[in-house]
C-alpha positions as CSV (number, residue, x, y, z in Angstrom):
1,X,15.4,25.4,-85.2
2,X,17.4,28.0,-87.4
3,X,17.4,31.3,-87.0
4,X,17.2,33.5,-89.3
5,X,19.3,36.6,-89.3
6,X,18.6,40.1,-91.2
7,X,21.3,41.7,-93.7
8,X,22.2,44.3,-90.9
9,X,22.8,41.5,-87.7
10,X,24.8,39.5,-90.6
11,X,26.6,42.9,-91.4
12,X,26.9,44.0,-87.6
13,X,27.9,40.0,-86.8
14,X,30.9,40.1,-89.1
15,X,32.4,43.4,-88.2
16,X,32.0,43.5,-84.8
17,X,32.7,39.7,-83.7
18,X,35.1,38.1,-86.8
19,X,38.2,40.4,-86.1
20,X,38.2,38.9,-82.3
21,X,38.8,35.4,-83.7
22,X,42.2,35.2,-83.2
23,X,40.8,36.0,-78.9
24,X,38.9,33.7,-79.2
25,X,41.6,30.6,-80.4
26,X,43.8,31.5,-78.0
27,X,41.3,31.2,-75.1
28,X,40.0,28.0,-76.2
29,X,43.6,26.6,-77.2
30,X,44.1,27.1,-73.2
31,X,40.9,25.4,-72.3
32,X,41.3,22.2,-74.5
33,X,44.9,22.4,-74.8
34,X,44.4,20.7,-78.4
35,X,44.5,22.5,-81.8
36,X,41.4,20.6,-83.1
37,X,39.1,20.4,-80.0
38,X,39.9,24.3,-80.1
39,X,38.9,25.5,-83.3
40,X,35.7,23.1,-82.9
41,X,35.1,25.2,-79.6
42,X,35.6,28.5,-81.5
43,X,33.1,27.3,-84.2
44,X,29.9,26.6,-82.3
45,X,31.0,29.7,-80.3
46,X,30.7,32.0,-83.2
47,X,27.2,29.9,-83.7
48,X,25.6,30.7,-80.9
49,X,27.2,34.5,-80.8
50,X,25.6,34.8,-84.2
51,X,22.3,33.5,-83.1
52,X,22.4,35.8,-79.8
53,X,23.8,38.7,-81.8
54,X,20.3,40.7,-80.7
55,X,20.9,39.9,-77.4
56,X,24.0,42.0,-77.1
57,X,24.4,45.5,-76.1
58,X,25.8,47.6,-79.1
59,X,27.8,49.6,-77.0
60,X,29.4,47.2,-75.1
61,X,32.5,45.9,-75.6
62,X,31.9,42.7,-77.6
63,X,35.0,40.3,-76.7
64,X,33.8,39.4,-72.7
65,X,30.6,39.1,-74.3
66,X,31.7,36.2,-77.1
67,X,34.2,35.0,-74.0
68,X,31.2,34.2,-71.4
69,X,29.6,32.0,-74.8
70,X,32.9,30.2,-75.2
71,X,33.4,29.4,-71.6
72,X,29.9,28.8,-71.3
73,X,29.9,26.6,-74.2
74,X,33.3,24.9,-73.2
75,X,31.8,24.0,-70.1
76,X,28.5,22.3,-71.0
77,X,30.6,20.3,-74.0
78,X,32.9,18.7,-71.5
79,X,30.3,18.0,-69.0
80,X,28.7,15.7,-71.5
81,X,31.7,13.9,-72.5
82,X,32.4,10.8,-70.4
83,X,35.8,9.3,-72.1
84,X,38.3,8.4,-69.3
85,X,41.0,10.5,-70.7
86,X,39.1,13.2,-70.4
87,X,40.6,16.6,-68.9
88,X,40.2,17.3,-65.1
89,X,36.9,18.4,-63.5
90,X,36.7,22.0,-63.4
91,X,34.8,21.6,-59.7
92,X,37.9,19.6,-58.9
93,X,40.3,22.1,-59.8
94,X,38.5,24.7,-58.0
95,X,40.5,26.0,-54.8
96,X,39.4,28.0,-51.8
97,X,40.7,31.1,-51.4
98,X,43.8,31.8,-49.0
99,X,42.8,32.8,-45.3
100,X,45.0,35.7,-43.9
101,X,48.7,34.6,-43.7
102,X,48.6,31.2,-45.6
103,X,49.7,32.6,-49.2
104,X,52.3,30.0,-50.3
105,X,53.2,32.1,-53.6
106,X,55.5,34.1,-54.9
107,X,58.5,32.4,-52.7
108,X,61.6,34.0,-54.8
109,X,60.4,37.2,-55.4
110,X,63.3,38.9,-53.3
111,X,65.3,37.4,-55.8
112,X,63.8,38.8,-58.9
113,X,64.5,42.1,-60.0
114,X,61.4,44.2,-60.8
115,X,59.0,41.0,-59.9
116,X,56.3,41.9,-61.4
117,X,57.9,42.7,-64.6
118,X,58.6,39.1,-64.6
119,X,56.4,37.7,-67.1
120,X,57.1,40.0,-70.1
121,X,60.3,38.8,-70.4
122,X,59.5,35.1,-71.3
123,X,58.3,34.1,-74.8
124,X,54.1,33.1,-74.9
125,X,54.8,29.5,-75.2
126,X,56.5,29.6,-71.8
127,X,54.3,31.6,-70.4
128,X,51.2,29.6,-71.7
129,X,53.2,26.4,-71.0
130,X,53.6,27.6,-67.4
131,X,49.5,28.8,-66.8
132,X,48.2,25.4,-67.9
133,X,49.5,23.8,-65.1
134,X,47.4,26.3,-62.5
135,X,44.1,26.0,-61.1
136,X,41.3,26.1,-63.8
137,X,39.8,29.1,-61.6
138,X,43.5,30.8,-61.7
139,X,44.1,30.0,-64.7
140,X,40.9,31.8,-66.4
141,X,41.4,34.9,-64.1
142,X,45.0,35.4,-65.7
143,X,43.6,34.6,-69.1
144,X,41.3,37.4,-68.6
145,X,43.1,39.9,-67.0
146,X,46.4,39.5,-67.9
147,X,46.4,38.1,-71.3
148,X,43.1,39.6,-72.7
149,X,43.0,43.3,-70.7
150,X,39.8,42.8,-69.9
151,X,39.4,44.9,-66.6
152,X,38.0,43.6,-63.1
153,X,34.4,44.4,-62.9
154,X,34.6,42.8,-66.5
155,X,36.2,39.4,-65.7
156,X,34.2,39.2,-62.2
157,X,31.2,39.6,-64.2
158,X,32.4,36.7,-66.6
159,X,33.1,35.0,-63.6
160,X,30.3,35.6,-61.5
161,X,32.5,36.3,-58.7
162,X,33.2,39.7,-56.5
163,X,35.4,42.1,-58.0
164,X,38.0,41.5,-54.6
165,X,38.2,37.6,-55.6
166,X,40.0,38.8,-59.1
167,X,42.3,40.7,-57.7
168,X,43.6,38.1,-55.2
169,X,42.9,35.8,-57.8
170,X,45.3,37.9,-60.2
171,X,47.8,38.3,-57.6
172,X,48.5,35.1,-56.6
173,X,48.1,33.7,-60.4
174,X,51.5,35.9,-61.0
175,X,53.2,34.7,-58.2
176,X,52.9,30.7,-59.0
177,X,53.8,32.0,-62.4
178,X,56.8,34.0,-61.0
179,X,57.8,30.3,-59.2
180,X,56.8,27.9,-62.0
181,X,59.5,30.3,-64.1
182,X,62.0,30.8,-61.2
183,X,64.6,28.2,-62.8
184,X,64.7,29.1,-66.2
185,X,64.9,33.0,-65.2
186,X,68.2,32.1,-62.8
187,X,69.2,30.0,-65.9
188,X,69.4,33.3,-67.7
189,X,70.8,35.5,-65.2
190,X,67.8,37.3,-64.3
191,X,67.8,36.2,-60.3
192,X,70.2,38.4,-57.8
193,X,70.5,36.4,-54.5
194,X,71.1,32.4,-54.7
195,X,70.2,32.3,-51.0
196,X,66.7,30.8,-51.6
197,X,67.4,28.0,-54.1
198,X,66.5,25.2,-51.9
199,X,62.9,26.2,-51.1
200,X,59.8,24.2,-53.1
């Protein structure tokens, strides 16, 4: 059934939610990893933002808002898809979170000067290269945080998890970026010590 929408939600629609397009690609281009399945994602998105658009808070900040649609959206379009090449469950990429002690990240970071400056100093395409290959529950965290400043409370909500579980979340998700990255960085002279070049 269509909706129909009043001058002023049409008016309030396009200011508010058109500029944060270009958010909303480069989300979906990391959940799809396809140009065309992204922009189709981004579409019925902006659909069923545009259709909600009473439902949202005026005051709020409108770009976790549209985000939760998309990954909302995202996720009920690939559970009803059943072709073989399809892309991994996101329950199967799901991990537990580390117990006390069993971190396994973040292995050359004595070598790295200024660690967690790290990731600026790759171009985006390595970067994004680098965070498709994490968990999907990593993965989103970093998108949030880290790529799209939302805050924590903000990307917990999105995530319906506690505000602690993004911040380990966000932690670790550097490190396997910091490891993934580790040979191109001592490939450009960025690394101080060669003494750990044999770990995995």
């Amino acid at each position: 059934m269509a909706v129909k929408l009043t001058d002023e939600q049409i008016e309030r629609f396009e200011r508010q939610a058109i500029p944060l397009l270009p958010v909303l690609l480069r989300a979906a281009q990391f959940m799809t990893h396809r140009q065309d399945q992204a922009e189709d994602l981004v579409q019925e998105t902006m659909i069923k933002a545009m259709r909600a658009i009473d439902q949202f808070d005026s005051v709020s900040d409108m770009k976790p808002w549209l985000l939760t649609i998309q990954r909302r959206t995202f996720i009920d379009l690939y559970r009803s898809r059943k072709q073989e090449r399809a892309q991994r469950s996101l329950e199967d990429e799901k991990i537990p979170e580390p117990a006390a002690g069993d971190e396994k990240f973040g292995a050359f970071d004595d070598q790295w000067h200024e660690p967690e400056q790290l990731l600026n100093r790759f171009e985006d395409e390595q970067v994004i290269e680098a965070m498709r290959s994490l968990p999907e529950d990593i993965r989103w965290t970093l998108l949030l945080v880290d790529v799209e400043q939302l805050d924590h409370p903000q990307a917990a909500n999105m995530l319906e998890v506690p505000v602690g579980t993004i911040k380990s979340r966000a932690h670790r998700g550097r490190g396997m970026l910091r490891d993934k990255l580790y040979s191109l960085a001592k490939q450009r002279g960025w690394v101080t010590t060669d003494t750990q070049d044999n770990q995995t």
